[in-house]
PyMOL Python script that loads the backbone (N, CA, C, O; Angstrom):
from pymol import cmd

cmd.read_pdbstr("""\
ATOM      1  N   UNK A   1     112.829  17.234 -50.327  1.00  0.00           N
ATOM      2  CA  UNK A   1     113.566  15.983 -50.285  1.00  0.00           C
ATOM      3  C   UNK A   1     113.378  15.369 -48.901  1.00  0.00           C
ATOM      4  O   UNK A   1     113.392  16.032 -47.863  1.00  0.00           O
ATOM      5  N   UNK A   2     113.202  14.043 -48.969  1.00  0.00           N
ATOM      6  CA  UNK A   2     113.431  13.681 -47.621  1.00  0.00           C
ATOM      7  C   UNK A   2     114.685  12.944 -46.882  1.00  0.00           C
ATOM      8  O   UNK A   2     115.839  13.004 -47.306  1.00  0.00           O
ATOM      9  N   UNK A   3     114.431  12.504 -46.151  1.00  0.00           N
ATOM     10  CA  UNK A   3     115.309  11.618 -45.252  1.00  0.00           C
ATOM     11  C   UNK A   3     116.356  10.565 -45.694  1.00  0.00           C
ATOM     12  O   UNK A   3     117.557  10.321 -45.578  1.00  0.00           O
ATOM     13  N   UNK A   4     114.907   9.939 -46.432  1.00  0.00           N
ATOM     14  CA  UNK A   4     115.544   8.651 -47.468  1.00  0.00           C
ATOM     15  C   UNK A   4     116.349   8.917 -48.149  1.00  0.00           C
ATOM     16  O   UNK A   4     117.542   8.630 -48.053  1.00  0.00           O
ATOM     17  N   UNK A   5     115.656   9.684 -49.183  1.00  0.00           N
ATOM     18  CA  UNK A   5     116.211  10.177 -50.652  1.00  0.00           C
ATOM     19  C   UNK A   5     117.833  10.551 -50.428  1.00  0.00           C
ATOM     20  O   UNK A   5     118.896  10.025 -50.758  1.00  0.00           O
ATOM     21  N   UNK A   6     117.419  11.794 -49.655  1.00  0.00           N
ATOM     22  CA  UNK A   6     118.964  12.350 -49.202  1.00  0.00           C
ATOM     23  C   UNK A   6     119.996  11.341 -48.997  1.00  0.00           C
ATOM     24  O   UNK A   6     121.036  11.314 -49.656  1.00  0.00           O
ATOM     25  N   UNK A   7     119.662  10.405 -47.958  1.00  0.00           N
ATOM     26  CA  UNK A   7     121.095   9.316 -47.244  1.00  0.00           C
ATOM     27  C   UNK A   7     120.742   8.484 -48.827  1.00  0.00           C
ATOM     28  O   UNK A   7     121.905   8.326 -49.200  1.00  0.00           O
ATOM     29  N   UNK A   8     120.094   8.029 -49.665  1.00  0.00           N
ATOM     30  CA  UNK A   8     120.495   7.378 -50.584  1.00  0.00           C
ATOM     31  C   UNK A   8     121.326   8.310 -52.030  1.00  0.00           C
ATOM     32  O   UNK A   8     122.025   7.714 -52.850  1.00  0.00           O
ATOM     33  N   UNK A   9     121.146   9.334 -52.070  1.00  0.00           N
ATOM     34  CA  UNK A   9     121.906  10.137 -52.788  1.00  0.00           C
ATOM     35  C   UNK A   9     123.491  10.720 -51.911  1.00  0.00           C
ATOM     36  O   UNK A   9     124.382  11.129 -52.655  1.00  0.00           O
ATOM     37  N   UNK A  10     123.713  10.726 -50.633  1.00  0.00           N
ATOM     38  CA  UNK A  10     124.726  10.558 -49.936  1.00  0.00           C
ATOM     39  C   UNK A  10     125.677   9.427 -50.227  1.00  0.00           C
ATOM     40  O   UNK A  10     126.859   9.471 -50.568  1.00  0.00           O
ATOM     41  N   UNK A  11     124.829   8.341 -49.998  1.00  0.00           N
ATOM     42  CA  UNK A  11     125.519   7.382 -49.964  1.00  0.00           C
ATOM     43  C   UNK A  11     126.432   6.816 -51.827  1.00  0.00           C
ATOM     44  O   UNK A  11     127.600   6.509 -52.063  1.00  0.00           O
ATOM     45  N   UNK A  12     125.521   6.887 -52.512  1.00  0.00           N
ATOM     46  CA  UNK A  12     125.894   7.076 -54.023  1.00  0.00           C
ATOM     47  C   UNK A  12     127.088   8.085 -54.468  1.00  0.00           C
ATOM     48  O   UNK A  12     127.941   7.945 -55.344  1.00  0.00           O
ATOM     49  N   UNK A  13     126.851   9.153 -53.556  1.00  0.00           N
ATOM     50  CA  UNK A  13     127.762   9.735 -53.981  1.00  0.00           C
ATOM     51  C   UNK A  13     129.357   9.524 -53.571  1.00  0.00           C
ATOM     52  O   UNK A  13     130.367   9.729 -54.245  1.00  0.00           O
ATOM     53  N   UNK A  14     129.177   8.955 -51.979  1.00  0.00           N
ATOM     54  CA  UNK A  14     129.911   8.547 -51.408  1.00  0.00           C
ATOM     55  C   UNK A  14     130.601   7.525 -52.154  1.00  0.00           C
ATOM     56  O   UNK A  14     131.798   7.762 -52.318  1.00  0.00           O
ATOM     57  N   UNK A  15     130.133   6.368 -52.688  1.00  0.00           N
ATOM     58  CA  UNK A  15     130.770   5.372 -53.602  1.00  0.00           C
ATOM     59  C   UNK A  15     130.931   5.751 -54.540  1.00  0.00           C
ATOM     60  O   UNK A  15     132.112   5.572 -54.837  1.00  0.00           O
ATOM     61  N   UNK A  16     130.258   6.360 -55.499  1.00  0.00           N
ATOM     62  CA  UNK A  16     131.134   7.125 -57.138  1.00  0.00           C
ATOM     63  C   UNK A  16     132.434   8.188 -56.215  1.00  0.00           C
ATOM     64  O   UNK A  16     133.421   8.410 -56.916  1.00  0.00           O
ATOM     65  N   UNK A  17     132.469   8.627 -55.210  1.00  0.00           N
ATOM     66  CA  UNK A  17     133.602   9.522 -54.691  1.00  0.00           C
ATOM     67  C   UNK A  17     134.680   8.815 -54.730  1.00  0.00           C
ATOM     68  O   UNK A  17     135.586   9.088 -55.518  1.00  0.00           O
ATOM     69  N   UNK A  18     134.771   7.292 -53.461  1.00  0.00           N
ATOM     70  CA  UNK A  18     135.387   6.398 -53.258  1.00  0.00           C
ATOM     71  C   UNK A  18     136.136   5.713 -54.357  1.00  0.00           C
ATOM     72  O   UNK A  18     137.347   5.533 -54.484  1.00  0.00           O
ATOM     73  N   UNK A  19     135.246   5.411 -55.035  1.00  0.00           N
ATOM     74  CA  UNK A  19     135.846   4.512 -56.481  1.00  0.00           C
ATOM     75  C   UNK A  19     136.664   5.608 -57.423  1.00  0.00           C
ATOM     76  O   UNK A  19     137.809   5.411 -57.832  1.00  0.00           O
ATOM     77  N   UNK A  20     135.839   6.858 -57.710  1.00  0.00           N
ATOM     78  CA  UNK A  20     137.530   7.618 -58.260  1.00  0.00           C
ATOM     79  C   UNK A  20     138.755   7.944 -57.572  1.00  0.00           C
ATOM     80  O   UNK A  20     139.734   8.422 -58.144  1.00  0.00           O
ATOM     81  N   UNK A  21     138.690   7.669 -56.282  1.00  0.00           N
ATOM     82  CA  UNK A  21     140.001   8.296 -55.401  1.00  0.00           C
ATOM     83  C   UNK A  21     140.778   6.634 -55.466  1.00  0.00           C
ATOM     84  O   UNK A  21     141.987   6.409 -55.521  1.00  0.00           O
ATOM     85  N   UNK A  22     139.638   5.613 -55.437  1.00  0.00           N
ATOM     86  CA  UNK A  22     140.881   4.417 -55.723  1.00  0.00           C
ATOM     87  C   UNK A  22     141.627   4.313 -56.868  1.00  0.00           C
ATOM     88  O   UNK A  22     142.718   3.744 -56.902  1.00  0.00           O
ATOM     89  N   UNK A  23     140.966   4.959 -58.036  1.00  0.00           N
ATOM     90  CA  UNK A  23     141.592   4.131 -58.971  1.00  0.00           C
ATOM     91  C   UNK A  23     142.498   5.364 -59.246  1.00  0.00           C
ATOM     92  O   UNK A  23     143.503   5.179 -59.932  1.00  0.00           O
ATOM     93  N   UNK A  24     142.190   6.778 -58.701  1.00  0.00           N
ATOM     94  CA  UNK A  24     143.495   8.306 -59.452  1.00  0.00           C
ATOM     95  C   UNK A  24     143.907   8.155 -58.230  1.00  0.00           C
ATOM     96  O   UNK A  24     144.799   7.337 -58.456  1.00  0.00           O
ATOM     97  N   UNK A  25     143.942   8.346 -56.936  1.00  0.00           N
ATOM     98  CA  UNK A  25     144.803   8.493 -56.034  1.00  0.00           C
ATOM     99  C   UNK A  25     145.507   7.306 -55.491  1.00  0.00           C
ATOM    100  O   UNK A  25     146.642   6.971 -55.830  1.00  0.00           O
ATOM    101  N   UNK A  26     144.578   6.543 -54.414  1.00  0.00           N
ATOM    102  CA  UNK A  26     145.255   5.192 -53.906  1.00  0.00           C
ATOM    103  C   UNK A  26     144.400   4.447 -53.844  1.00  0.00           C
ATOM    104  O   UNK A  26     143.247   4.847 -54.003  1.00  0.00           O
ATOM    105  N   UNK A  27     144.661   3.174 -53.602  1.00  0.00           N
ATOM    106  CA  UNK A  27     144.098   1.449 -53.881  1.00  0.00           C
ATOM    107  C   UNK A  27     142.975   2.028 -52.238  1.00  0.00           C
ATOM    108  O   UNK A  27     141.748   2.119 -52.259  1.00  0.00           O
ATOM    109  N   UNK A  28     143.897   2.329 -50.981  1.00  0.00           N
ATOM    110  CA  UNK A  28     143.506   1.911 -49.822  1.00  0.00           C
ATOM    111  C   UNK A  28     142.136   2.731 -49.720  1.00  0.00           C
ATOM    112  O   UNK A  28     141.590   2.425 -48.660  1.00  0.00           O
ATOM    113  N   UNK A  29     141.496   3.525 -50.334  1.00  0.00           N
ATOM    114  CA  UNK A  29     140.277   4.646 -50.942  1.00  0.00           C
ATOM    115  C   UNK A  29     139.208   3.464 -50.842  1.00  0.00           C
ATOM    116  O   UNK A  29     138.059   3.673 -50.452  1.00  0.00           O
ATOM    117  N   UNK A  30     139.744   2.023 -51.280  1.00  0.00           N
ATOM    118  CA  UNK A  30     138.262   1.207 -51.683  1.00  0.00           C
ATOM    119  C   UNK A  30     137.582   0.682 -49.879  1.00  0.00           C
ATOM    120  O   UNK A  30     136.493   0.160 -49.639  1.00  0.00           O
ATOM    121  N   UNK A  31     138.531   1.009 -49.022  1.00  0.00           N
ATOM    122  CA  UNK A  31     137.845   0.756 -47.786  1.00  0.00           C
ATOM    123  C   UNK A  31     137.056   1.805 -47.509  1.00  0.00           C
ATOM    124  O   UNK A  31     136.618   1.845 -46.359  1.00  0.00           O
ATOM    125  N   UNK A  32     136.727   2.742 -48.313  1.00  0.00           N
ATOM    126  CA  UNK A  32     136.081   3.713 -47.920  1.00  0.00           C
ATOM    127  C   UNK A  32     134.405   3.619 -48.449  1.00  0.00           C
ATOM    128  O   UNK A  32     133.311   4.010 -48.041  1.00  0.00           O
ATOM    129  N   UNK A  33     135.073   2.679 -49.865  1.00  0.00           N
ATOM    130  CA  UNK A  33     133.637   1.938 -50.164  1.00  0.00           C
ATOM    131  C   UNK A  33     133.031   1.199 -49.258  1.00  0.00           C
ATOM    132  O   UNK A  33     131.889   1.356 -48.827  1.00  0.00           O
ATOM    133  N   UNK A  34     133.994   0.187 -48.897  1.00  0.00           N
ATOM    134  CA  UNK A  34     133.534  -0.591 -47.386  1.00  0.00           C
ATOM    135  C   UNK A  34     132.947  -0.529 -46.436  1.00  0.00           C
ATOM    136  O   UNK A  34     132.071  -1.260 -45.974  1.00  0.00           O
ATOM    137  N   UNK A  35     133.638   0.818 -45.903  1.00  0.00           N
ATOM    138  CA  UNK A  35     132.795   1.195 -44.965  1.00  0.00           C
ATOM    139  C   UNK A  35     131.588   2.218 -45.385  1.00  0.00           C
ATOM    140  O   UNK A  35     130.921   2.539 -44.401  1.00  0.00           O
ATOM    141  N   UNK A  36     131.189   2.753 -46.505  1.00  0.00           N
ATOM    142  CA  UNK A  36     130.007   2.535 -46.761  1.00  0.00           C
ATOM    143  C   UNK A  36     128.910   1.997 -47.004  1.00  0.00           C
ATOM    144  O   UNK A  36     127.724   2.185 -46.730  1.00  0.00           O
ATOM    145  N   UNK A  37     129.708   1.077 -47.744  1.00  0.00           N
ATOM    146  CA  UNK A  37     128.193  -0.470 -47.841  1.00  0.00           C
ATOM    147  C   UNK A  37     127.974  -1.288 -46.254  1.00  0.00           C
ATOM    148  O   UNK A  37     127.102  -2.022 -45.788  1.00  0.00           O
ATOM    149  N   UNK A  38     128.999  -0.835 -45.852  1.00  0.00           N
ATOM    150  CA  UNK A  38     128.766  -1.580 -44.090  1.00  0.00           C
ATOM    151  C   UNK A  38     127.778  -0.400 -43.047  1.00  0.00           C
ATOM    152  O   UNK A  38     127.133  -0.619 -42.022  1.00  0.00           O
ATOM    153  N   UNK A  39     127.979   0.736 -43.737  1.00  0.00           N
ATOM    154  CA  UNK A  39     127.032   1.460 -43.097  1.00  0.00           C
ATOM    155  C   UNK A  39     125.868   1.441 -43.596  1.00  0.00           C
ATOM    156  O   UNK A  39     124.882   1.481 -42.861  1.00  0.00           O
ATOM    157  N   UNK A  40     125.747   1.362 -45.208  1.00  0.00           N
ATOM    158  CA  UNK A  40     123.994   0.992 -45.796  1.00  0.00           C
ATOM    159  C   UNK A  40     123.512  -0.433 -45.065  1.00  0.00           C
ATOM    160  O   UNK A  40     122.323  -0.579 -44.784  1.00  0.00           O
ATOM    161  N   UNK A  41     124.322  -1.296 -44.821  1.00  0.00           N
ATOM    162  CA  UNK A  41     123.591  -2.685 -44.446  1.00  0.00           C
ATOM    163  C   UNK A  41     123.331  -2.329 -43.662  1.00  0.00           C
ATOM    164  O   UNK A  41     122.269  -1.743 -43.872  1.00  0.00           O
ATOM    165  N   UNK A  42     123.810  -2.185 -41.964  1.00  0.00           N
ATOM    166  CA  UNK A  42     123.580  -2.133 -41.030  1.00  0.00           C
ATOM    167  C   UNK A  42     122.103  -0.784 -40.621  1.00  0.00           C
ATOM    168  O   UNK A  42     121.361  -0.809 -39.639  1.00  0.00           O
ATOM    169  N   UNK A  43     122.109   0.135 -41.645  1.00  0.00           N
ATOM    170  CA  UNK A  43     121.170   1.157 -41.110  1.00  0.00           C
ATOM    171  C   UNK A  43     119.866   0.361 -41.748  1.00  0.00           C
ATOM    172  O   UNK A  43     118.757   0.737 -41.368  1.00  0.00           O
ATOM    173  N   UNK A  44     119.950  -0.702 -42.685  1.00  0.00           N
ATOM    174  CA  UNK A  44     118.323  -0.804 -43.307  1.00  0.00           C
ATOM    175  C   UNK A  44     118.035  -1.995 -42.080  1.00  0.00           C
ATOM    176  O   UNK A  44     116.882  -2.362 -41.852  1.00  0.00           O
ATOM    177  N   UNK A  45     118.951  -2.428 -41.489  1.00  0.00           N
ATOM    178  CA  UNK A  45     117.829  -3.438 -39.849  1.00  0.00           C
ATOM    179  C   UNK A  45     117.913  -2.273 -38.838  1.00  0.00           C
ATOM    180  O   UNK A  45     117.045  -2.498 -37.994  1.00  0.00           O
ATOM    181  N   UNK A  46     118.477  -1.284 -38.581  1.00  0.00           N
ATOM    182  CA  UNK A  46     118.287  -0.730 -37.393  1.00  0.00           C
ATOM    183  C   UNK A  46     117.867   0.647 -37.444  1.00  0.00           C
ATOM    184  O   UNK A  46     117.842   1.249 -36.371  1.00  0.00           O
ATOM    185  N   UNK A  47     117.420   1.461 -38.843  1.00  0.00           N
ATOM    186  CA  UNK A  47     116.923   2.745 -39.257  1.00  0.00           C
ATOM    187  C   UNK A  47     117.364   3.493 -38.556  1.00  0.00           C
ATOM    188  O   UNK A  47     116.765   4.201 -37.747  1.00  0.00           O
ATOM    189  N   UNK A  48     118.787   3.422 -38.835  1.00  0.00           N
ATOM    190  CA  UNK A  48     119.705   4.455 -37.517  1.00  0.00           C
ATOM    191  C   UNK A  48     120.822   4.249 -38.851  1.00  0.00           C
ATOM    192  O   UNK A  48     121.126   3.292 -39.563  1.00  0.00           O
ATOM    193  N   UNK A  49     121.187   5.494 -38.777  1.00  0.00           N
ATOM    194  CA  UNK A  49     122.562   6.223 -39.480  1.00  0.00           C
ATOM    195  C   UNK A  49     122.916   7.586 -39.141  1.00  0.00           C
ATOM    196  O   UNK A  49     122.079   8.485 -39.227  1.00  0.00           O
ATOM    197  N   UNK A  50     124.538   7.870 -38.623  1.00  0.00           N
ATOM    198  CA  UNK A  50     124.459   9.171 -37.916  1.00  0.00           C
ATOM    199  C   UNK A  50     123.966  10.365 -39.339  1.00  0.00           C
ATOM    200  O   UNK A  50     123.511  11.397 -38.845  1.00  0.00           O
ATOM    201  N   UNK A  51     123.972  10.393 -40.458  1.00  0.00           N
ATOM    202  CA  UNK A  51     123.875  10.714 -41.511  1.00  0.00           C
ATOM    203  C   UNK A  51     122.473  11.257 -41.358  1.00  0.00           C
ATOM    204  O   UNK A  51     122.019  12.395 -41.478  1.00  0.00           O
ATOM    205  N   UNK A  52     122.086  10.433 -41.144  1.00  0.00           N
ATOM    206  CA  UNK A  52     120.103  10.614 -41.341  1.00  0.00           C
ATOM    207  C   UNK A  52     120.086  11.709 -39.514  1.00  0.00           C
ATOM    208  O   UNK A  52     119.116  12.464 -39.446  1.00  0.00           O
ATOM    209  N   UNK A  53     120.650  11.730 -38.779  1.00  0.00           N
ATOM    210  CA  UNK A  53     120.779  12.960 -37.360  1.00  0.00           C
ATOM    211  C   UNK A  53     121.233  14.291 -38.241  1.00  0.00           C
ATOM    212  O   UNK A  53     120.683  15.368 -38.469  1.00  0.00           O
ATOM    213  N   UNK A  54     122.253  13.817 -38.551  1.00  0.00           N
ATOM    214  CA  UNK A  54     122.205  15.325 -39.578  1.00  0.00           C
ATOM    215  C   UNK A  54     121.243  15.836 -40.182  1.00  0.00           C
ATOM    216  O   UNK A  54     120.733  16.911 -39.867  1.00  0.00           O
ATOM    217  N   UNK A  55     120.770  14.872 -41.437  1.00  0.00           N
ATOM    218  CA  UNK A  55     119.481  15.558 -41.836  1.00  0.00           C
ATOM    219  C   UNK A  55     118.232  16.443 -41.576  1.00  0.00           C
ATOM    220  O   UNK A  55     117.772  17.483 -42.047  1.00  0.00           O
ATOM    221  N   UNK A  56     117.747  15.160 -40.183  1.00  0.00           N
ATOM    222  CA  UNK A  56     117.133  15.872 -39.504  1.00  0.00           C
ATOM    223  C   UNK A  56     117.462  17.331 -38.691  1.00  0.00           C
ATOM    224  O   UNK A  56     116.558  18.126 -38.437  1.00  0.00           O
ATOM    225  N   UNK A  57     118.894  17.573 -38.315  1.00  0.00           N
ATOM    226  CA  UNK A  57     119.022  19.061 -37.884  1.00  0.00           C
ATOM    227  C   UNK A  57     118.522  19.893 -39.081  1.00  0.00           C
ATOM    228  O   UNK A  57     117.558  20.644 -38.932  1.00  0.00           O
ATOM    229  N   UNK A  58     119.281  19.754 -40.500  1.00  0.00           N
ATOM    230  CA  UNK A  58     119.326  20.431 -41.187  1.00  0.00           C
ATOM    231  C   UNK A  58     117.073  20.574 -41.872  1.00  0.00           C
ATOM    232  O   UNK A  58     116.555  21.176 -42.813  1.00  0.00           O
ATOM    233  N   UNK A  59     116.735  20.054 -41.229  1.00  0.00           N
ATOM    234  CA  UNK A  59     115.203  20.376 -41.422  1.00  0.00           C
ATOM    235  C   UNK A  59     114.056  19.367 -42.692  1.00  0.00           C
ATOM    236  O   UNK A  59     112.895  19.699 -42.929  1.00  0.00           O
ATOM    237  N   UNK A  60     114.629  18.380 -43.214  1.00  0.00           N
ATOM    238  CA  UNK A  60     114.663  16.990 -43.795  1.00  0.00           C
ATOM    239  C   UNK A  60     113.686  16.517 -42.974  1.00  0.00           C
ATOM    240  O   UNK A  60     113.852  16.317 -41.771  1.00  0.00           O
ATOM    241  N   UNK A  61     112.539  16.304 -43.652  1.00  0.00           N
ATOM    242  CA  UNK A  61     111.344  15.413 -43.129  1.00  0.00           C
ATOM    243  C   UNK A  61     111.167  14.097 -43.586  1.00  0.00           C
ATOM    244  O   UNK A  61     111.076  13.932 -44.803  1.00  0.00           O
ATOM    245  N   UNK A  62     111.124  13.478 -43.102  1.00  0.00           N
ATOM    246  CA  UNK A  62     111.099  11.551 -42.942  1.00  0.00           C
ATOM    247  C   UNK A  62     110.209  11.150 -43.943  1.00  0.00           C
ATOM    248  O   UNK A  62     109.408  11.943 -44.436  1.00  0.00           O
ATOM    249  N   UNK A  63     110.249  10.556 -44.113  1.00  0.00           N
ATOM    250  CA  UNK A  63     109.219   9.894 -45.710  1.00  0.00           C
ATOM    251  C   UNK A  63     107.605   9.604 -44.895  1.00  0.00           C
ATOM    252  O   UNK A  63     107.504   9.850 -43.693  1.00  0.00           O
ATOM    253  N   UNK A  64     106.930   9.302 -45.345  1.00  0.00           N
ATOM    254  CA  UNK A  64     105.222   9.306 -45.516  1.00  0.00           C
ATOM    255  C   UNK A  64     105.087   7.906 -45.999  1.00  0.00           C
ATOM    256  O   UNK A  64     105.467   7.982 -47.167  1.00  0.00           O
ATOM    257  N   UNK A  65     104.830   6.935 -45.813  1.00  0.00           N
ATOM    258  CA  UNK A  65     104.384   5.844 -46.165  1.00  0.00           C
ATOM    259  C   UNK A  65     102.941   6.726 -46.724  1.00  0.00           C
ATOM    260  O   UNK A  65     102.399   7.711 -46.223  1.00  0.00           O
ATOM    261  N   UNK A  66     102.499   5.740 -48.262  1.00  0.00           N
ATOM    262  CA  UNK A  66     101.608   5.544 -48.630  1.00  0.00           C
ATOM    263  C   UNK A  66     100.204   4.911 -48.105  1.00  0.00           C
ATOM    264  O   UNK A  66     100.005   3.697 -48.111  1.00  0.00           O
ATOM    265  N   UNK A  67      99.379   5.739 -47.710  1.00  0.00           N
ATOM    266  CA  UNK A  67      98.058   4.508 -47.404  1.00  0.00           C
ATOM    267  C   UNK A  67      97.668   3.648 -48.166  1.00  0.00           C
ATOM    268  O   UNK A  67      97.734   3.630 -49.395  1.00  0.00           O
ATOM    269  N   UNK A  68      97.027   2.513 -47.095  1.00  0.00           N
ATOM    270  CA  UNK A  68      96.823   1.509 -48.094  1.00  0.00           C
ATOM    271  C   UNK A  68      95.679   1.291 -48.682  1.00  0.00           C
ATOM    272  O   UNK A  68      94.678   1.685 -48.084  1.00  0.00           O
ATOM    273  N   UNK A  69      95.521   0.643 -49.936  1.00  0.00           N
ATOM    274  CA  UNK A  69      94.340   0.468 -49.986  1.00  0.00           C
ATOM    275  C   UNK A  69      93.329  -0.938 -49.708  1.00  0.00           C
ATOM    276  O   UNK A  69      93.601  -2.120 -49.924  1.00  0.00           O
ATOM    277  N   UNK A  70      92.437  -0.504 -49.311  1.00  0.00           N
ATOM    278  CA  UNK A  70      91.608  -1.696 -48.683  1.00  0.00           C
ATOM    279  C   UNK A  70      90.313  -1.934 -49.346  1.00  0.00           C
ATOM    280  O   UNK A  70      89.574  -2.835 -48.950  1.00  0.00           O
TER     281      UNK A  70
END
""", "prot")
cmd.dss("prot")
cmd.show_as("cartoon", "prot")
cmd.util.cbc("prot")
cmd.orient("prot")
């Protein structure tokens, strides 16, 4: 798995988490969505998320762009 994959399966999970704790536990749970989609926006202009530092400890190699063809 890589880098990507991982923080986008993090993050998914993070919002299916969020959205059941709003609607069985409490309303105030949906800022938790919030501040996840505020952390997906902000990491796709600056390819920085503390999420993706973790990864990399845990041994998560960075994606491979495809060559192109010419």
């Amino acid at each position: 798995m890589t880098i990507e994959r991982a923080l986008r399966a993090l993050a998914g999970f993070m919002v299916l988490l969020s959205i059941a704790l709003t609607v069985w536990v409490d309303p105030r749970f949906v800022w938790l969505t919030a501040f996840v989609g505020a952390n997906l926006f902000q990491s796709a202009f600056t390819n920085s998320c503390p999420a993706m530092a973790i990864f990399r400890m845990f041994g998560l190699r960075p994606c491979v762009p495809a060559p192109e063809n010419k």
